[in-house]
N, C-alpha and C positions, 0 to 999 in steps of 0.2 A: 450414822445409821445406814447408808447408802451402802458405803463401805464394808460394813458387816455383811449386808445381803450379798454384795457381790460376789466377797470371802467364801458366803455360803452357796451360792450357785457355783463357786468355779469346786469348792469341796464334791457338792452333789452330783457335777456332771463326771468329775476323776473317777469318784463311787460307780457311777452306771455305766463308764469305760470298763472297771475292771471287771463289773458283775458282769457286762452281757460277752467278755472274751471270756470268763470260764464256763460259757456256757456249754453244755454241748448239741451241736449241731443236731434239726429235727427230721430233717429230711435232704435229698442228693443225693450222693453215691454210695455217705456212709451208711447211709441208712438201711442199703441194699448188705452189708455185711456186717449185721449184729451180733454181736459176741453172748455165745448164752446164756455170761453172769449177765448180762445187762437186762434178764428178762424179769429179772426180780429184784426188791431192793432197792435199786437204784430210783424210784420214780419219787423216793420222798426230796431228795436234796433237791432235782429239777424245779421240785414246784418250790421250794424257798428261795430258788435261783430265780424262777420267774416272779416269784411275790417282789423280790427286791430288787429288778429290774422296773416294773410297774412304780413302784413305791419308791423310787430314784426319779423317775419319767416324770410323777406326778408332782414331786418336790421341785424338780429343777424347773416346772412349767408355772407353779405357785409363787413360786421364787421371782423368777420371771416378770412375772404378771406386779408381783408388788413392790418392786424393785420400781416401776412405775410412779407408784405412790412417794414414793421417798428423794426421789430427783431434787434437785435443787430446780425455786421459781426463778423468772426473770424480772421480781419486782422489784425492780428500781437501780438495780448491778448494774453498772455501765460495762463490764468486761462482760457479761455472756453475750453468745456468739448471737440469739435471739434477737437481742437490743441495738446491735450491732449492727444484723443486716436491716434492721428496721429504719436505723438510721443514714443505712446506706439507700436504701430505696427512696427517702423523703427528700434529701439533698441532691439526688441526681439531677440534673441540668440537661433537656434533650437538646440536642442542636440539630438545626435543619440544614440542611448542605446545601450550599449554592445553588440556585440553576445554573442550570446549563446554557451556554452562549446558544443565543437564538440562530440557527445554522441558516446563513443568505440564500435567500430564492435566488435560484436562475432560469429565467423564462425559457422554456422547455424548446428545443430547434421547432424548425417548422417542419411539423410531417409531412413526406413526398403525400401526394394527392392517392387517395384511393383510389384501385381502378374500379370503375363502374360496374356494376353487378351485372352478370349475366342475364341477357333477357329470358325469358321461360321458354321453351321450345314450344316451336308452332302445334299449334290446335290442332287435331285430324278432323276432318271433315267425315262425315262419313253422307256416303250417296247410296 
């Protein structure tokens, strides 16, 4: 059944390829130079062109949507890819990496001595 639908989504979308290339163009440049049989007559084909571009759009998204439905389950199939990564995920093994070698202290030189802080400049008196 899958198979069908899909048949029929790749029919529907060739369909709404060819409807909407013969369409004619609604506006741009050409629009700027209409020809003045195109003032009359011509508006019915448009709209069965547009009705059948809609009416393609709305098949292919129908189609689409239940093509959904029709899918094969993963109950109990050992070959779909579902079951498969399931089984991949449950047997994984995490490994922890080694530490790291503990890196040897060495007692740090002796820092030359600080020079002693400057003392605060003298107080003014004042007289």
């Amino acid at each position: 059944m899958l198979t069908f639908i899909i048949i029929l989504i790749m029919v529907a979308a060739i369909l709404l390829v060819g409807v909407v290339l013969i369409q004619n163009p609604k506006g741009g440049i050409a629009a700027n130079f209409v020809a003045p049989s195109q003032i009359m007559g011509v508006k019915r084909s448009t709209d069965v062109i547009e009705k059948a571009t809609w009416g393609f759009a709305l098949v292919l998204i129908v189609l689409s949507l239940a093509s959904n439905f029709f899918r094969p389950t993963s109950g109990g199939s050992d070959n779909s890819s579902d079951s498969r990564i399931k089984d991949a995920i449950e047997n994984t093994t995490v490994t922890t990496p080694a530490p790291a070698p503990a890196a040897t202290q060495q007692q740090p030189a002796e820092q030359p001595a600080q020079p002693a802080e400057a003392t605060p400049a003298a107080e003014t008196t004042t007289k």
